[in-house]
C-alpha positions in Angstrom: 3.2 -33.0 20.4 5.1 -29.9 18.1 4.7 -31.8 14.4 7.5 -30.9 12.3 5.4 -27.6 10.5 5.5 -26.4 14.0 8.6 -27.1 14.7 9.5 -24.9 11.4 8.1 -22.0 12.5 9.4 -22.3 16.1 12.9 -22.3 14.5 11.9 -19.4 12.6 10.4 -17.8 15.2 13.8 -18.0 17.4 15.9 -16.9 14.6 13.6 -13.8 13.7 14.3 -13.0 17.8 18.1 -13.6 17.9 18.5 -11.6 14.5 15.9 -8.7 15.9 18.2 -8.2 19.0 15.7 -9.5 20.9 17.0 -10.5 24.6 14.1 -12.8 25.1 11.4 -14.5 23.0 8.8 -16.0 24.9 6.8 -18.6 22.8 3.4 -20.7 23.6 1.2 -22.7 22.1 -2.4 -22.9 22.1 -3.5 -26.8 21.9 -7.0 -25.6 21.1 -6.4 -23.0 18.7 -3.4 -25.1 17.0 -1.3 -21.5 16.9 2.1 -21.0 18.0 2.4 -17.8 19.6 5.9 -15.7 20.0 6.1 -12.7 22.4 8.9 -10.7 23.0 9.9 -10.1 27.0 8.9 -6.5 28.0 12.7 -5.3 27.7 12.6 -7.5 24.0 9.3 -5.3 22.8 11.9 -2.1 23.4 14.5 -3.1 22.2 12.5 -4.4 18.8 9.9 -2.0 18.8 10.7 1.7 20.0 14.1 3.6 18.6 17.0 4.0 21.3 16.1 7.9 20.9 12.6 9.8 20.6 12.5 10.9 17.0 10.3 13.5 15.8 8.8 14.3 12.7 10.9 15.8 10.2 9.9 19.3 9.4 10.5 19.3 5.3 10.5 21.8 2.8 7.8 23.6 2.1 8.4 24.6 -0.8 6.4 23.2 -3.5 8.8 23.6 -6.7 9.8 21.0 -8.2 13.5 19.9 -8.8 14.3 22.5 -12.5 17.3 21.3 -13.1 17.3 21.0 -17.2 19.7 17.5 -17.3 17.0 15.0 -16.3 16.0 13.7 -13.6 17.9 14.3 -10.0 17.1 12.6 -7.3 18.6 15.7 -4.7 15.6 17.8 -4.4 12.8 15.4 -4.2 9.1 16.7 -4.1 8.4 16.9 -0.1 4.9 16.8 1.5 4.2 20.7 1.9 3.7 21.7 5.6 2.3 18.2 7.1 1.6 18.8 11.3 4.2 17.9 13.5 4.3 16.0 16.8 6.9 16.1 19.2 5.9 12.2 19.9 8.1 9.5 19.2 6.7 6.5 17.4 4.1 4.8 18.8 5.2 1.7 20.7 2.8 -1.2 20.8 1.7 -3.0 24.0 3.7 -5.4 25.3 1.4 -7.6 26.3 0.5 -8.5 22.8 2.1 -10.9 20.5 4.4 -9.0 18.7 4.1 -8.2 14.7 5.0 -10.7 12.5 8.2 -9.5 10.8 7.2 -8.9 7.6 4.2 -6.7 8.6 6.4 -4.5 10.8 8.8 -4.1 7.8 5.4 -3.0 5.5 4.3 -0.6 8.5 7.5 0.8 8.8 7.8 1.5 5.0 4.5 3.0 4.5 2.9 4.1 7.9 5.6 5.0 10.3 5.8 8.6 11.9 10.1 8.4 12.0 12.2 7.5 9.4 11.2 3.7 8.6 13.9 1.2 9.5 15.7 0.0 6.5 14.5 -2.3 4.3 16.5 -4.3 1.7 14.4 -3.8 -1.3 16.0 -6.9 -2.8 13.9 -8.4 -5.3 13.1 -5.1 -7.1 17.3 -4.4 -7.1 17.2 -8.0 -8.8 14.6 -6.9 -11.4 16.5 -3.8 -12.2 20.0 -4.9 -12.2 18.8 -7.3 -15.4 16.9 -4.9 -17.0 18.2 -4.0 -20.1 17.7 -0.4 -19.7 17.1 1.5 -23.4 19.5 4.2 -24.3 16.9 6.4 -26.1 15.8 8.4 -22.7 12.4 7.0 -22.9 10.2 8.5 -20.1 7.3 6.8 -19.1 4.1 8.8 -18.0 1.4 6.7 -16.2 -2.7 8.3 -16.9 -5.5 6.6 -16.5 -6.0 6.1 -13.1 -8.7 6.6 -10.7 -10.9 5.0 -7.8 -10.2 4.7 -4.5 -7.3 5.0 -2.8 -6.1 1.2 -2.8 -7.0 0.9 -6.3 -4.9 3.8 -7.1 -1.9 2.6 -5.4 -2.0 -1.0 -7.2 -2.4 1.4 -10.4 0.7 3.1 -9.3 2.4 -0.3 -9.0 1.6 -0.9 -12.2 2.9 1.9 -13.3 6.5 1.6 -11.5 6.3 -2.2 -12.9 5.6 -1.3 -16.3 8.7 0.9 -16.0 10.9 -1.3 -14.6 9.9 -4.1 -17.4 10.4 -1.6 -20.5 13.6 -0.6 -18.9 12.0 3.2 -19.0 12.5 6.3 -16.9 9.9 7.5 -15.1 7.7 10.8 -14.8 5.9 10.8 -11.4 2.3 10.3 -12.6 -1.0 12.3 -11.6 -4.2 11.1 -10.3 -7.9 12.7 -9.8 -9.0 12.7 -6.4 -12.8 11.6 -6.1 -15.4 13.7 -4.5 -15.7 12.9 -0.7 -19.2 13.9 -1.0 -20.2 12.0 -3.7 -18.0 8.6 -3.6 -19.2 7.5 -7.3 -17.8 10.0 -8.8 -14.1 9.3 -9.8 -13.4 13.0 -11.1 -11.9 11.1 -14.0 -12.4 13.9 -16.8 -12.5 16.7 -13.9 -9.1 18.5 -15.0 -8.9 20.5 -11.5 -8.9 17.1 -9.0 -6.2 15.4 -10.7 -3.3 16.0 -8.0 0.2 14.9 -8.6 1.9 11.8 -7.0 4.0 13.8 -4.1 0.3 15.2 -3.2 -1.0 11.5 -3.1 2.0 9.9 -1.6 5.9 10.3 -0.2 7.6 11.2 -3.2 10.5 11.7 -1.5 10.4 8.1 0.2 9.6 6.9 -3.7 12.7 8.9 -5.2 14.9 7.4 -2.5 14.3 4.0 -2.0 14.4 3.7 -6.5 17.6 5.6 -6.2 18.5 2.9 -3.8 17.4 -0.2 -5.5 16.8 0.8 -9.0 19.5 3.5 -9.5 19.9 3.8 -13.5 16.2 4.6 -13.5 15.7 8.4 -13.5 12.6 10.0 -12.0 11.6 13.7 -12.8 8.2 15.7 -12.0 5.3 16.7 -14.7 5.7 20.3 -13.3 9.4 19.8 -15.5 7.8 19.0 -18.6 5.1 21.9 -17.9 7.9 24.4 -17.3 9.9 23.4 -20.2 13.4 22.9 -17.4 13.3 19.5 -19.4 13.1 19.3 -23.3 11.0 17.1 -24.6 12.3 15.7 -28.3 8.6 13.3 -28.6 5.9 12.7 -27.4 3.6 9.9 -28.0 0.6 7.8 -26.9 0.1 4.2 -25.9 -2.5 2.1 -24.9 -2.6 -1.2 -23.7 -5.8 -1.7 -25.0 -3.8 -1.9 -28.5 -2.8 -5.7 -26.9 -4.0 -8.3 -29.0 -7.2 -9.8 -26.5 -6.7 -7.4 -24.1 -10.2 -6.8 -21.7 -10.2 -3.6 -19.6 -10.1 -4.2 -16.2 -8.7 -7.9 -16.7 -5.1 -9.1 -16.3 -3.0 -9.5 -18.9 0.9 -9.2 -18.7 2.8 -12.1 -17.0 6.3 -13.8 -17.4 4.6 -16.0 -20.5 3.5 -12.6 -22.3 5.9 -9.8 -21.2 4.7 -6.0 -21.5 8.4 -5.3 -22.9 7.6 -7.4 -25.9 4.0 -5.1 -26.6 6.1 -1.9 -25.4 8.9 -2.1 -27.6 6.7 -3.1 -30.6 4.5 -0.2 -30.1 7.6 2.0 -29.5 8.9 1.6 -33.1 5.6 1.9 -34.5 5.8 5.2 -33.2 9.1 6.3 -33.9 8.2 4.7 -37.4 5.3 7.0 -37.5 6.6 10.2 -36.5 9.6 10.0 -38.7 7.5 9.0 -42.0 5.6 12.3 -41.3 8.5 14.5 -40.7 9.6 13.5 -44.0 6.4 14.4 -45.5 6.1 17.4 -44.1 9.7 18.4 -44.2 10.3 19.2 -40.6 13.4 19.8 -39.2 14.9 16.5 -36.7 13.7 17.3 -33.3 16.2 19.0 -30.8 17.6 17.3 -28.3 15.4 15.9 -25.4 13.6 13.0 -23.8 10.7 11.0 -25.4 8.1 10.8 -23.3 5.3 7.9 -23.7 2.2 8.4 -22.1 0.3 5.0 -21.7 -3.0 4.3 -19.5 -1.8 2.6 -16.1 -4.7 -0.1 -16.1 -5.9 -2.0 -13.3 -5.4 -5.3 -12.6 -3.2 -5.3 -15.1 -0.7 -7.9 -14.4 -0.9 -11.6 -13.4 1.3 -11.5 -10.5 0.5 -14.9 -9.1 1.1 -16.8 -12.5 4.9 -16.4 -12.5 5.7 -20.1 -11.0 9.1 -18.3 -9.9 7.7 -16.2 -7.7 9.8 -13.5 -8.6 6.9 -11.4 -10.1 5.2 -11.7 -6.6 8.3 -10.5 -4.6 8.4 -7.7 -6.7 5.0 -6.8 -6.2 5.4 -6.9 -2.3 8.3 -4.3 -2.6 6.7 -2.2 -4.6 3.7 -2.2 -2.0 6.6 -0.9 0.0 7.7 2.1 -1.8 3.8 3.6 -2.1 4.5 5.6 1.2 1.6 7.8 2.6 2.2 11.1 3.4 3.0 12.8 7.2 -0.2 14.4 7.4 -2.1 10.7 7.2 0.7 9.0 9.2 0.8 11.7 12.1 -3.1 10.8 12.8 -2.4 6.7 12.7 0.3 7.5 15.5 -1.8 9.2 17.5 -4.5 6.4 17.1 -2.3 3.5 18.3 -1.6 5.9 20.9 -4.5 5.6 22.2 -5.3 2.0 22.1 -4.8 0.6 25.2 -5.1 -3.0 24.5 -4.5 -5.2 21.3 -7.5 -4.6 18.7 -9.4 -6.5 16.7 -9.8 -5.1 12.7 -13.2 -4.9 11.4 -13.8 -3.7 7.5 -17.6 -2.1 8.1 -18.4 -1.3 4.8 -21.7 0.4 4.5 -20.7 4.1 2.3 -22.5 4.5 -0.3 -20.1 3.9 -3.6 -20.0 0.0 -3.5 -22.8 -1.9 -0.6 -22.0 -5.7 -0.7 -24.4 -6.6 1.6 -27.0 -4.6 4.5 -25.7 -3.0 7.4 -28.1 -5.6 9.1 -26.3 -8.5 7.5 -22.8 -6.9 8.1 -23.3 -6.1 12.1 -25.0 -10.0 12.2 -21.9 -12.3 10.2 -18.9 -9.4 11.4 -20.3 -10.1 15.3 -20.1 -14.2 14.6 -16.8 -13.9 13.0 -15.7 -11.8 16.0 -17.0 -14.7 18.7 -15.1 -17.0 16.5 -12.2 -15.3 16.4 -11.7 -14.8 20.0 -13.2 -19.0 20.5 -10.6 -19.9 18.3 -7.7 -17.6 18.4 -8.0 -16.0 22.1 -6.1 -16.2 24.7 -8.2 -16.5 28.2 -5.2 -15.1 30.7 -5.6 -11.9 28.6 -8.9 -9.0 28.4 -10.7 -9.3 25.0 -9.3 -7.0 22.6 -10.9 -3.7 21.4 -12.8 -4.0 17.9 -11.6 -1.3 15.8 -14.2 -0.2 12.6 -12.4 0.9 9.2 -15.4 2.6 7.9 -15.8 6.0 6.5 -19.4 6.9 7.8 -18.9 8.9 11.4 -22.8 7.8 12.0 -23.1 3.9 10.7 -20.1 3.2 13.2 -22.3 4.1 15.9 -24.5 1.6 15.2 -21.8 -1.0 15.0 -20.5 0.3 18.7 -24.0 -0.6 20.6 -24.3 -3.8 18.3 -21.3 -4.7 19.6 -22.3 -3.6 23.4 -24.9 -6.0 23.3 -22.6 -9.0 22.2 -19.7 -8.2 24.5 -17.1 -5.9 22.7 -15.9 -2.8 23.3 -16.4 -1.3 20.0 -14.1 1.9 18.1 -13.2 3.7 16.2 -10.8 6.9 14.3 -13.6 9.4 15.6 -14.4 7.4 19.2 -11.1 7.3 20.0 -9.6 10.8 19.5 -13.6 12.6 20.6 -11.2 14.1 23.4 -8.9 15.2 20.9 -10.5 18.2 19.1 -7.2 19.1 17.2 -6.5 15.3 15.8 -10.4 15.2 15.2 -10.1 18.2 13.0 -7.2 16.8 11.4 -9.2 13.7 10.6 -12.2 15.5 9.2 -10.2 17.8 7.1 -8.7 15.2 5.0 -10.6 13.6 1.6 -12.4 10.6 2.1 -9.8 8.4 0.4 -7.1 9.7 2.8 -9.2 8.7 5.5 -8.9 5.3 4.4 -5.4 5.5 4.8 -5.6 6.3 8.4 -7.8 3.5 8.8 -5.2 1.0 6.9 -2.7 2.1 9.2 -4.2 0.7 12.3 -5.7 -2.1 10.0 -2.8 -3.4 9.5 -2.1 -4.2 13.1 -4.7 -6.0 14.7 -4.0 -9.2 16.1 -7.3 -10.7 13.4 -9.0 -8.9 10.1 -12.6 -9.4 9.2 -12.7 -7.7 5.4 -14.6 -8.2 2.0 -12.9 -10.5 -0.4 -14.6 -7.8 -3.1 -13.0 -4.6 -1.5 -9.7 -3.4 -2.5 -8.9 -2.2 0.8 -9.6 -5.4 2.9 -7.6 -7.3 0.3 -4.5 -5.1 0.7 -5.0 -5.5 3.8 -5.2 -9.1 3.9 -2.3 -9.2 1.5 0.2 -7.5 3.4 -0.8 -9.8 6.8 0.4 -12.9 4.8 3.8 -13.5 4.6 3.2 -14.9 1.3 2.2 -11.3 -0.1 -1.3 -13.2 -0.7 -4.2 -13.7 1.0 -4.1 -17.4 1.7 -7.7 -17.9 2.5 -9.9 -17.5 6.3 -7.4 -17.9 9.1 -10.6 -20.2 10.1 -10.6 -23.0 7.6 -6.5 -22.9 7.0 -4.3 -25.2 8.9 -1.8 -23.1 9.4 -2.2 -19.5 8.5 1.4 -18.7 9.9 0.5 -16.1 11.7 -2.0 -13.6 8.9 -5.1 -13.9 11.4 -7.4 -12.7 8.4 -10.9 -13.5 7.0 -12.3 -12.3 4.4 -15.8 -12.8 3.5 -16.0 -13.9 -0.3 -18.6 -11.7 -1.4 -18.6 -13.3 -4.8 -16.9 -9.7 -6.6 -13.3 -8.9 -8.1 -12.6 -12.1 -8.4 -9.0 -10.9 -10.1 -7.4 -9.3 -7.2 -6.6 -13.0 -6.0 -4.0 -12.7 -8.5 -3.4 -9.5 -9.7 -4.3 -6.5 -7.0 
């Protein structure tokens, strides 16, 4: 018998269908598993899935100025990702004979992964947050530093940043971050003045500048190379650090709703202003032309309490925020062409054996990621259909290999970003020629679709991941001791590390 949580979902599950245009929504349920399965019809996965027309990848600018006009900022001439490759493909369609995304994970691949122009996306928690901001009237510019480590770290930093913003009711200068060595992945670059690269080389600035101008219009965004070039004046210029906060603990959370960051911004503000105008009446110095104040303050991680707002409001802001952090064409070109190639769903395996952070032994890895697989497939499977593909997110090209004849042996077709394009020397190249941490993005991409996740509670990129699977915006806990998981498929082995990005990554 359906129980009424089951019922719930399958009421959700129509509705999704009948507002997705779907012409038919096929929906089982596995009495040994205890999931509830929706599929769309072959003609439904078209109609939901694939654009009416073939779109190709836009071919933008490559010009690499940024926007000089002098009355800040403009949102018209957006930084654009400087001659990414181009495909004549149209986005990759996913087989119809697996289930289909969950809703919210297509909207999240869309927004940050897709090859097209990503569908629309309502934004409507952050259009909330910013149409009761009490925006100041001084032309405060905030200007994120401090950030480094890998690539999902640096993008929760960068939500921190854009929240941090939002909360001051600040404008915003597109921050910079140092890219780490690919070569030697414990070192950050952080004090390495040549690796720091601007956000529009990290990310879609464009996607950024459009979606805030959207949702978040009175905020105005400009680039550093503005400030640099002196297109905008800059009337001050001071420094904050949130380490300045009363208890404050480097890498710990901090901020929530109970102790706001506008309440520490706006009294270190005026200590500020108090500061600079006592000393230009000691020193006699002519009042400042006109120009922005710009307020350079250390982006921290972890940062925020997300989870501790019992609203919820916090949260939802947080998941579209993880929204606006788009990757750029190069990294999304290469994901397209992976899910090309897989000709079956795919299971998602974290295999994290590179040398910066080693939770536990290859050994150990290839032993518990094997079980978890069996499991997954006991529990989860469906016997009608061929075992899925493992996919491996790792970025060793040789410990992979080792995971593909483990993985022989136990009954899974094992690959992997390398495996799956070695008849592909262009995309190949194209994989190798990007920086470790953009690597990871590729992997992410395809990650972020398979039908279960095995990750590393400890790792920032399994638990974005496993974040962005939920529907809550939070990994729940193992799909294998939850009663209903609604649909995230994820485990994540607790490793015992980074406890905090529970709440706060």
């Amino acid at each position: 018998m359906i129980n009424f949580a089951m019922s719930r979902r399958l009421v959700i599950l129509v509705a999704t269908a009948i507002l997705l245009g779907s012409s038919l929504l096929l929906v089982s349920w596995d009495s040994q598993s205890g999931s509830l399965w929706a599929r769309p019809s072959d003609t439904a996965t078209k109609e939901t899935t694939a654009p009416s027309t073939p779109s190709t990848p836009s071919n933008p600018s490559t010009d690499s100025k940024p926007p000089t006009d002098s009355n800040p900022p403009t949102d018209s001439n957006p930084p654009t990702d400087s001659n990414p490759p181009t495909d004549s493909k149209s986005p990759t369609t996913p087989s119809a004979t697996a289930p289909s995304l969950l809703p919210h994970v297509e909207a999240y691949f869309q927004q940050v992964f897709s090859m097209g122009e990503p569908a629309p996306y309502e934004y409507s928690m952050l259009r909330e947050f910013c149409e009761n901001t009490s925006w100041r009237t001084d032309n405060v510019y905030l200007k994120c530093g401090g950030m480094s480590a890998g690539l999902t770290s640096i993008v929760s930093q960068v939500k921190v940043c854009l929240k941090m913003a939002i909360d001051a009711g600040t404008h915003l200068v597109l921050p910079a971050m140092p890219l780490r060595d690919s070569d030697d992945l414990q070192n950050f670059n952080f004090l390495n003045a040549s690796a720091y690269m601007t956000y529009d080389e990290w990310f879609d600035a464009e996607h950024l500048i459009k979606q805030m101008g959207r949702a978040c219009p009175k905020m105005k965004i400009i680039h550093p190379h503005q400030i640099e070039d002196k297109s905008v004046a800059v009337k001050h210029s001071f420094e904050m650090s949130c380490g300045d906060a009363w208890g404050y603990q480097k890498i710990h959370s901090y901020f929530w709703v109970g102790r706001p960051f506008r309440t520490f911004f706006e009294g270190q503000l005026f200590f500020l202003y108090t500061k600079a105008n006592q000393e230009a009446e000691k020193n006699k110095t002519p009042p400042p032309g006109d120009g922005i104040t710009v307020v350079f303050i250390d982006s921290e991680f972890l940062l925020y309490r997300i989870t501790d707002d019992p609203t919820r409001r916090d949260l939802r802001l947080w998941n579209d925020l993880s929204h606006i952090v788009r990757f750029k064409q190069d990294a999304r070109l290469i994901i397209d062409r992976l899910l090309s190639k897989l000709t079956r769903p795919h299971y998602g395996v974290h295999f994290r054996v590179e040398s910066d952070a080693i939770w536990s032994s290859l050994e150990h890895q290839l032993e518990v990621d094997l079980d978890a697989l069996d499991k997954a497939w006991s529990r989860f499977g469906h016997p009608e259909r061929e075992k899925p593909l493992v996919y491996l997110a790792c970025g060793s090209a040789t410990q992979v290999e080792k995971f593909v004849d483990a993985g022989k042996k136990r009954g899974w077709e094992v690959t992997h970003k390398w495996r799956l394009v070695d008849d592909d020397p262009t995309t190949t190249k194209l994989i190798n020629d990007l920086p470790f941490d953009f690597q990871g993005a590729v992997d992410m991409g395809v990650m972020i679709r398979s039908e279960f996740l095995l990750g590393l509670q400890g790792s920032a990129f399994s638990s974005t991941i496993a974040n962005q699977r939920d529907v809550t915006g939070r990994y729940r806990g193992s799909s294998f001791e939850m009663p209903d998981d609604e649909g995230a498929r994820t485990h994540l082995f607790n490793d015992l590390d980074a406890t905090e990005y529970a709440c706060c990554l």
